[in-house]
C-alpha positions as CSV (number, residue, x, y, z in Angstrom):
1,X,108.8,87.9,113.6
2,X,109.9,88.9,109.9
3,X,107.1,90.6,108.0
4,X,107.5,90.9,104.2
5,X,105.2,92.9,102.4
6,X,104.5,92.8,98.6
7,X,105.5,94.8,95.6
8,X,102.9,96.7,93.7
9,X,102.6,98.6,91.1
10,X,101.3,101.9,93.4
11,X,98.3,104.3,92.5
12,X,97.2,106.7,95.3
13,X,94.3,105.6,96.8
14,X,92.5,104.9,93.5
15,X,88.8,104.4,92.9
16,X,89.2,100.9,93.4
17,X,90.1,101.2,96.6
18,X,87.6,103.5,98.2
19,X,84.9,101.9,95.9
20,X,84.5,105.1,94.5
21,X,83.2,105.7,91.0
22,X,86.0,109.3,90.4
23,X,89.2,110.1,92.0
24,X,90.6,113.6,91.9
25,X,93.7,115.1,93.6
26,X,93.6,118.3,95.6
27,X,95.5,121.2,95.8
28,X,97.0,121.7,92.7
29,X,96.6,125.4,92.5
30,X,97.6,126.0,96.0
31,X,100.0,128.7,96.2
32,X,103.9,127.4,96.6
33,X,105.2,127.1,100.0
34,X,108.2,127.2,98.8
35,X,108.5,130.6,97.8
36,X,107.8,131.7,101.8
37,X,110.8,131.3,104.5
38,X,109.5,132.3,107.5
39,X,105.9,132.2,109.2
40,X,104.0,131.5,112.2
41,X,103.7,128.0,113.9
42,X,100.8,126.2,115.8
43,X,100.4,123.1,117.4
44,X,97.5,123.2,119.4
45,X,95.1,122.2,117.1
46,X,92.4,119.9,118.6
47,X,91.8,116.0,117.1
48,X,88.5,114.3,116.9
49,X,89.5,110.6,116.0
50,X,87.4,107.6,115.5
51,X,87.1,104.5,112.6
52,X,84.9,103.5,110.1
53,X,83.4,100.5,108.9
54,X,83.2,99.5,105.3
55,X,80.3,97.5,104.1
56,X,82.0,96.8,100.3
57,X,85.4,96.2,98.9
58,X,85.8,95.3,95.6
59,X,88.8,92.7,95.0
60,X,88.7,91.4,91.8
61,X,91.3,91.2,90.3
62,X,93.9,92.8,92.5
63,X,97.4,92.5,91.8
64,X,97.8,89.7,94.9
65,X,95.2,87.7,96.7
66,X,94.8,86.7,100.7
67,X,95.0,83.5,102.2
68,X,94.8,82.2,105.8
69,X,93.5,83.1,108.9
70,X,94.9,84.7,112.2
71,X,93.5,85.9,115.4
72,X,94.2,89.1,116.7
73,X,93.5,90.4,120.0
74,X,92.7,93.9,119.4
75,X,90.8,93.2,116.2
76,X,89.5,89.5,116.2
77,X,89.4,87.1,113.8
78,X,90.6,87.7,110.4
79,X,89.6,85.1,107.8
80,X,90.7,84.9,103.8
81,X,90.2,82.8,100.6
82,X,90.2,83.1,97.3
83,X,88.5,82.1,94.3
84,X,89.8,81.6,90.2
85,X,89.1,80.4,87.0
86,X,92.2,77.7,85.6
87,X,93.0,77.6,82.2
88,X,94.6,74.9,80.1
89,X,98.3,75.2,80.0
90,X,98.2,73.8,75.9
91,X,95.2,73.1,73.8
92,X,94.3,69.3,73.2
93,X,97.3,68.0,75.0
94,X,98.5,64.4,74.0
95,X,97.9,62.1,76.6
96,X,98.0,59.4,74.8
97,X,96.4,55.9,76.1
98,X,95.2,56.6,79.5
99,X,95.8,53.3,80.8
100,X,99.5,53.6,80.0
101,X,99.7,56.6,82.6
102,X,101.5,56.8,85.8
103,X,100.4,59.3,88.1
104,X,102.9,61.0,90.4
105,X,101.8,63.7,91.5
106,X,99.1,67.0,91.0
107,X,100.1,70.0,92.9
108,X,98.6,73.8,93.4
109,X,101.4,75.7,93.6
110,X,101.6,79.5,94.5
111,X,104.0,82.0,94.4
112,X,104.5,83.9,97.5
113,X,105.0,87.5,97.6
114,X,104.4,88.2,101.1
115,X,102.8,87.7,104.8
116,X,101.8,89.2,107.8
117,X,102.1,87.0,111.0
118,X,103.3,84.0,112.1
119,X,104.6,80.9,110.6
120,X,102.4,78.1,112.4
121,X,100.7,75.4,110.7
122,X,97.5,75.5,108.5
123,X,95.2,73.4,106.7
124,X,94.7,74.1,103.3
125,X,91.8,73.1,101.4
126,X,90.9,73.4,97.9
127,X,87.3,72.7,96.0
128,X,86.1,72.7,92.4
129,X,83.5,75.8,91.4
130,X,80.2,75.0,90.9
131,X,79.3,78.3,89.5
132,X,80.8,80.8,86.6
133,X,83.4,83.5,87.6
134,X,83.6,86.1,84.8
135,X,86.3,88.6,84.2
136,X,84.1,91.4,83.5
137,X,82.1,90.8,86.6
138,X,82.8,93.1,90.0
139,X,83.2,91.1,93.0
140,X,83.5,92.3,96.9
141,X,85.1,91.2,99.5
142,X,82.0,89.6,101.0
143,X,81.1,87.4,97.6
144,X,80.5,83.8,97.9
145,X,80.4,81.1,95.1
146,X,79.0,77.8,95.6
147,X,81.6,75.0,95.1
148,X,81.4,71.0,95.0
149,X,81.5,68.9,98.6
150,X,84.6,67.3,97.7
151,X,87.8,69.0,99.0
152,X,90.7,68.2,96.4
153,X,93.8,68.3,98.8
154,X,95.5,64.7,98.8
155,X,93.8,63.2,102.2
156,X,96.4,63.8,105.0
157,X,98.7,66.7,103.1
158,X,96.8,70.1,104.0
159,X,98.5,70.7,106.7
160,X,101.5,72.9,105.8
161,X,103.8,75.2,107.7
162,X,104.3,78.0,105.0
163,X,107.5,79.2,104.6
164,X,107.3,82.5,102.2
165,X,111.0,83.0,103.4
166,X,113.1,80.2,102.2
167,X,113.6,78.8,98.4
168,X,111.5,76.3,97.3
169,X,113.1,73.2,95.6
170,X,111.7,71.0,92.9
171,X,113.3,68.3,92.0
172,X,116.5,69.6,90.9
173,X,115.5,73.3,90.6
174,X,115.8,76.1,93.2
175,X,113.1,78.6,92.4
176,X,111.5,81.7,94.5
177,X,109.4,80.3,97.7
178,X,105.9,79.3,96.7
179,X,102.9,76.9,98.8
180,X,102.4,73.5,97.3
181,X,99.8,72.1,98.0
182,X,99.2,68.3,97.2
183,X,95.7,67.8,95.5
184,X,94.3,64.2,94.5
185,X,95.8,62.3,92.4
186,X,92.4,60.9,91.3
187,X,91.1,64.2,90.1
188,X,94.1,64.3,88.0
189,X,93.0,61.5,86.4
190,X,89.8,62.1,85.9
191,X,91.3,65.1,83.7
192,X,92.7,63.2,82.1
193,X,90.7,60.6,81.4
194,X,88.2,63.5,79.9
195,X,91.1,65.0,78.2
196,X,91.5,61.2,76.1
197,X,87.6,60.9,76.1
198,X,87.2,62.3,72.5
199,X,85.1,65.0,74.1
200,X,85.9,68.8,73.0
201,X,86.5,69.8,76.3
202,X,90.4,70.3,75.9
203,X,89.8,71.5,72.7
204,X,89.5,75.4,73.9
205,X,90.0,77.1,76.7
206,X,86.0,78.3,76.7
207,X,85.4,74.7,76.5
208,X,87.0,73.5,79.5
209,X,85.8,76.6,81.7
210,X,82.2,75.0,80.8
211,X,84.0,71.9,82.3
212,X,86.2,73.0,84.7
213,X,85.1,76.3,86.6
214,X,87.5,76.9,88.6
215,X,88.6,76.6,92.5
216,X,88.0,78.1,95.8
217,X,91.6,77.9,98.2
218,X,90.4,78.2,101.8
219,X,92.0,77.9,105.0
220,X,90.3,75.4,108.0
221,X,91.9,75.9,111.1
222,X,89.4,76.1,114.4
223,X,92.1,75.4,116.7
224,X,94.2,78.6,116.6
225,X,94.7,80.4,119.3
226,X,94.7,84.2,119.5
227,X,98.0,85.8,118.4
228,X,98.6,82.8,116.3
229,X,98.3,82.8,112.4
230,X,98.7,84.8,109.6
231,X,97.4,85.8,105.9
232,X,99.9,85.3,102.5
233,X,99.7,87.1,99.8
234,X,100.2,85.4,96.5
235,X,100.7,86.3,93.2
236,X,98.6,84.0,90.7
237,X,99.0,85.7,88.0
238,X,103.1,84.5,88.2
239,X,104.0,82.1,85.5
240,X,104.9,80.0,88.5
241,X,101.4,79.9,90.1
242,X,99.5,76.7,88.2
243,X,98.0,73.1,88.7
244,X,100.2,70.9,87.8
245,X,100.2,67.2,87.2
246,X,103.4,65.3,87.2
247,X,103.4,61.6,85.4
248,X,105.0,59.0,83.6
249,X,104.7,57.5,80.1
250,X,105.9,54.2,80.0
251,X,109.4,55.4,81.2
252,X,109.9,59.0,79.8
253,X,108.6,61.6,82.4
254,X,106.5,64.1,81.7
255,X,104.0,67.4,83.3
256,X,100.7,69.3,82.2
257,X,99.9,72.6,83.5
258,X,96.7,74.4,84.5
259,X,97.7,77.9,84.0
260,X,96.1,81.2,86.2
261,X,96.6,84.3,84.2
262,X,95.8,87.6,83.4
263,X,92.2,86.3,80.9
264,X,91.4,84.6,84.5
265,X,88.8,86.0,87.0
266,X,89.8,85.9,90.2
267,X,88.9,87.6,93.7
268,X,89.2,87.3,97.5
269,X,87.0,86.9,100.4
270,X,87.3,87.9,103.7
271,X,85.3,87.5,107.2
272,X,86.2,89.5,110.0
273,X,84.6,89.4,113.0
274,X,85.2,92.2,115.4
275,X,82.7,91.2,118.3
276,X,83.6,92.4,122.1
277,X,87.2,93.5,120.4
278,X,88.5,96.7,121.5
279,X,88.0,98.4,117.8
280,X,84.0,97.1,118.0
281,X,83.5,99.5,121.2
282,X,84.8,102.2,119.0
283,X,82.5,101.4,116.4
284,X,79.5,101.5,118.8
285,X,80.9,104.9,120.4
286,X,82.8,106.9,118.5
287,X,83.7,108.7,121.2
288,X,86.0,105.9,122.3
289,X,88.4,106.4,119.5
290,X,90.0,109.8,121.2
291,X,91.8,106.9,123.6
292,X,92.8,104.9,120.6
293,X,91.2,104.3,117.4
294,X,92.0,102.0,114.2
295,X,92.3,100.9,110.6
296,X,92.4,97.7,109.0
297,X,92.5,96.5,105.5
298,X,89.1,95.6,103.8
299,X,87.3,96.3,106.4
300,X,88.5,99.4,108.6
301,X,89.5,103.0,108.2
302,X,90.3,105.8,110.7
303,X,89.0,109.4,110.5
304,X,90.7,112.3,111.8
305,X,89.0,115.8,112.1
306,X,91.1,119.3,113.0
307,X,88.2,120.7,115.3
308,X,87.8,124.3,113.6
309,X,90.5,124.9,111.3
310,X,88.2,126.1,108.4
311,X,88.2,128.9,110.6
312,X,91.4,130.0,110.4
313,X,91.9,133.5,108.3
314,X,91.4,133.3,104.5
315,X,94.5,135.8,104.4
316,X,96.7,132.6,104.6
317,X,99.4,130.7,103.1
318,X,100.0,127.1,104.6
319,X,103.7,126.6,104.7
320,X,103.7,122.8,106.5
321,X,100.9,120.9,107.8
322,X,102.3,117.8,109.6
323,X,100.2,115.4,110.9
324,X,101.5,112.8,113.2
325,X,99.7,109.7,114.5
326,X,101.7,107.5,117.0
327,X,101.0,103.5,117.3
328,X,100.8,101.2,119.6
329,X,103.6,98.7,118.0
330,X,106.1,96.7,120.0
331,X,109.2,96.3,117.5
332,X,109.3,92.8,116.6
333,X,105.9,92.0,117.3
334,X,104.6,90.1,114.2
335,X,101.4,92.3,113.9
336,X,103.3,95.5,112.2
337,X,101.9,98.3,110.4
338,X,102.7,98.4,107.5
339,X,105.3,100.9,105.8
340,X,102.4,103.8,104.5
341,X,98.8,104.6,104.6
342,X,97.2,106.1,102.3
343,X,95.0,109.8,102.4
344,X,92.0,110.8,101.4
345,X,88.7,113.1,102.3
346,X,85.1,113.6,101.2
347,X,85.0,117.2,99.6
348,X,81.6,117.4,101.3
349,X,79.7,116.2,103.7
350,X,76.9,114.6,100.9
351,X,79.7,112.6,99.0
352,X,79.2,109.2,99.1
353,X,82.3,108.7,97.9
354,X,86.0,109.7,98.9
355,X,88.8,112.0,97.2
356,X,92.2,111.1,97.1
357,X,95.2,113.5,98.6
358,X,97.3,112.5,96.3
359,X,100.0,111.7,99.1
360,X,101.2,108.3,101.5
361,X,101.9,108.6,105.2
362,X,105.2,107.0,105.7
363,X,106.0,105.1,108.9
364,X,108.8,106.5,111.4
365,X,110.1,102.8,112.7
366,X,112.5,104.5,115.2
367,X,109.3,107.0,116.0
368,X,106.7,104.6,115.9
369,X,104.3,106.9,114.4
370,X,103.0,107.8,110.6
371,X,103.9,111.3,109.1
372,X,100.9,112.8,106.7
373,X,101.6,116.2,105.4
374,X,98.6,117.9,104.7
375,X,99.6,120.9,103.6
376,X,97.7,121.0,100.3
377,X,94.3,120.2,102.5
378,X,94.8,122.5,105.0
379,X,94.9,125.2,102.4
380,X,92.0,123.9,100.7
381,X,90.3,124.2,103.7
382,X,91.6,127.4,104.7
383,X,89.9,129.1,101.2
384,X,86.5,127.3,101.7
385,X,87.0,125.4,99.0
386,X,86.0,122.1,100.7
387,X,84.4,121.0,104.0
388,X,86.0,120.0,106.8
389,X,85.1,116.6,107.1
390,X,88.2,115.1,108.3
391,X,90.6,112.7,106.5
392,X,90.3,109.3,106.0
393,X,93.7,107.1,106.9
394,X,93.7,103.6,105.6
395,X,96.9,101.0,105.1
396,X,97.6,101.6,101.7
397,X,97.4,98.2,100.6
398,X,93.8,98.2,101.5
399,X,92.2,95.1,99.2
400,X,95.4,93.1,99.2
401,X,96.8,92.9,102.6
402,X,95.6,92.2,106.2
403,X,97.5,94.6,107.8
404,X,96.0,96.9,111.0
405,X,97.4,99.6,113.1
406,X,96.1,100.8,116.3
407,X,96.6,104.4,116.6
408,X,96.8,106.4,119.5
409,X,94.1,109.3,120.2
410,X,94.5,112.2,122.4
411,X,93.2,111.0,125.9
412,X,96.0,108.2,125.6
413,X,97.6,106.9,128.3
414,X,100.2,106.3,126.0
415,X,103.4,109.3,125.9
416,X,102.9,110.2,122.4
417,X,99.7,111.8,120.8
418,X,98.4,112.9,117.8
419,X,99.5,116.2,116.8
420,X,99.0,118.6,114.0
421,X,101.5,121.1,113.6
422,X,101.0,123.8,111.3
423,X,103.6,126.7,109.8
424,X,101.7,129.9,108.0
425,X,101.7,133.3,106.8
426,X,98.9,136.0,106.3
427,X,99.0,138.4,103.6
């Protein structure tokens, strides 16, 4: 199954994304390996692996948001929505006489930018805020707003087979793939109708937030089956992402638009449940995770510790330190990991937060396995100038994606394990 991941504008495992209120990068005055040809190489290093939960992610505000659910049998159930102020598209639009209106249609469209999964049905639901998003507000992944009862999808429509892949064509334009979903025609009108009322609410944007607070996009579908679904990724910040209301007056056709921008708040929630799943018994023993262990975005993150290498000499110049950590990944199964992870570690064993490495793992398709060069922490390690509390892997598109990877630890029955290999010299 064809995976498509989305494009971002990349920052190394940034605050954001470890919830962490500094980042700094180490290594910088590490001495250049570069300027050393030959040295001594080690690969019996020993690997304590396990995974982490996260209670808090903030998402506001990313640059995509999550929709739609899947099962997975490794890692459970896997549940995302999102929530986002709408604002008006023109101020005071002209409707003219109400009465004279012709309705054709009011659709949510979003623009695709990726998915991981499959392509089976869902039902998509949509439902009008009942309380105040704010853009300078910080939401997490587990925030809830209260919305109305009424779902706004057009009765019968919700159920769509998404299709991130192919062009989307409307009317006589072929534009870049995007979900439309059908929303009731009635609430249109009812826009409209306030729109015409001689009320201010069209009058400024701040006035029709007060009206209009925005809407929650959900996914209902209690009838998948595990292995089936998947989560899109949407950018709503796209000029093509909007609300839309197509009509007639008198003869001469005409549209309005409900605009999400950038002066929008917006963020994503997600449930997970991992219960009796293979990556809950690691959580419960850690111990567990030396068979095979696991990371998953907003939730999940493995940890893997080189048993003693603070010990090494101090007399020692770290040439290469390549970390490898095999997967269990079938090529062309539609659960892939994704192309990096990203790297970071806690300086010492009191931070509460983590410190970026400054560096990706890239995936070896052909390998099936991630490549981390740690050279720069090794070193660090090596002159005592941080703790050896392991390093944290993560898929690098931790608040924006729902992609997992199931590593392999060393007591796996599996042919490949994890293996550090490191190249020195002493002095």
């Amino acid at each position: 199954m064809k995976i498509i991941y989305p494009v971002f504008v990349t920052v190394f495992v940034s605050a954001l994304l470890f919830s962490c209120t500094k980042n700094r990068t180490l290594g910088k005055d590490v001495i250049d390996s570069e300027s050393y040809l030959n040295g001594t190489t080690v690969d019996t290093f020993d690997l304590i692996t396990y995974t982490i939960e996260e209670d808090s992610s903030i998402t506001d505000n990313a640059s995509n948001v999550v929709l739609g659910s899947y099962i997975d049998p490794k890692f459970g159930e896997f549940d995302a929505s999102f929530y986002s102020q709408v604002r008006l598209g023109g101020l005071n639009p002209d409707f003219g006489d109400p009465n004279t209106i012709q309705i054709d249609s009011f659709v949510l469209a979003l623009k695709y930018v990726g998915y991981y999964g499959d392509l089976s049905p869902q039902t998509f639901e949509v439902y009008e805020l009942d309380d105040t998003l704010n853009l300078a507000s910080t939401y997490y992944s587990f925030t809830t707003k209260n919305t109305k009862s009424s779902n706004l999808v057009a009765v019968g429509k919700g159920t769509i087979t998404p299709k991130p892949l192919t062009k989307t064509v409307i009317g006589t334009d072929t534009v870049d793939a995007q979900l439309r979903i059908p929303l009731d025609t009635n609430f249109a009108r009812n826009l409209i109708v306030e729109a015409t009322s001689g009320s201010a609410t069209f009058v400024t944007n701040e006035n029709f937030l007060n009206y209009f607070k925005g809407i929650k996009v959900k996914t209902n579908n209690p009838a998948q089956s595990v292995g089936q679904g998947a989560i899109f990724y949407f950018n709503i910040t796209d000029a093509a992402s909007k609300m839309t209301i197509y009509f007639k007056q008198g003869s001469v056709k005409k549209t309005f638009d409900f605009v999400i921008n950038s002066d929008c708040a917006d963020f994503t929630n997600v449930q997970i449940s991992n219960i009796g799943k293979p990556i809950d018994l690691v959580l419960q023993d850690s111990t567990k995770g030396l068979t095979e262990f696991y990371a998953q975005a907003f939730k999940h993150r493995a940890i893997v510790k080189i048993k003693d290498i603070e010990n090494l000499p101090k007399n020692l110049i770290v040439h290469r330190a390549d970390l490898s950590l095999p997967v269990q990944y079938q090529t062309g199964y539609r659960f892939k990991p994704g192309s990096s992870v990203s790297v970071a570690t806690k300086l010492k064993s009191t931070d509460i937060n983590y410190t970026s490495l400054g560096i990706l793992g890239e995936f070896n398709e052909g390998k099936k396995l991630f490549s981390v060069n740690l050279r720069t922490y090794v070193q660090a390690l090596v002159n005592k100038e941080i703790e050896n509390n392991g390093v944290v892997i993560s898929p690098r598109f931790f608040i924006n994606s729902s992609e997992r990877i199931i590593f392999n630890g060393k007591n796996t029955t599996n042919k490949t394990k994890p293996k550090l290999i490191l190249t020195y010299t002493t002095y």
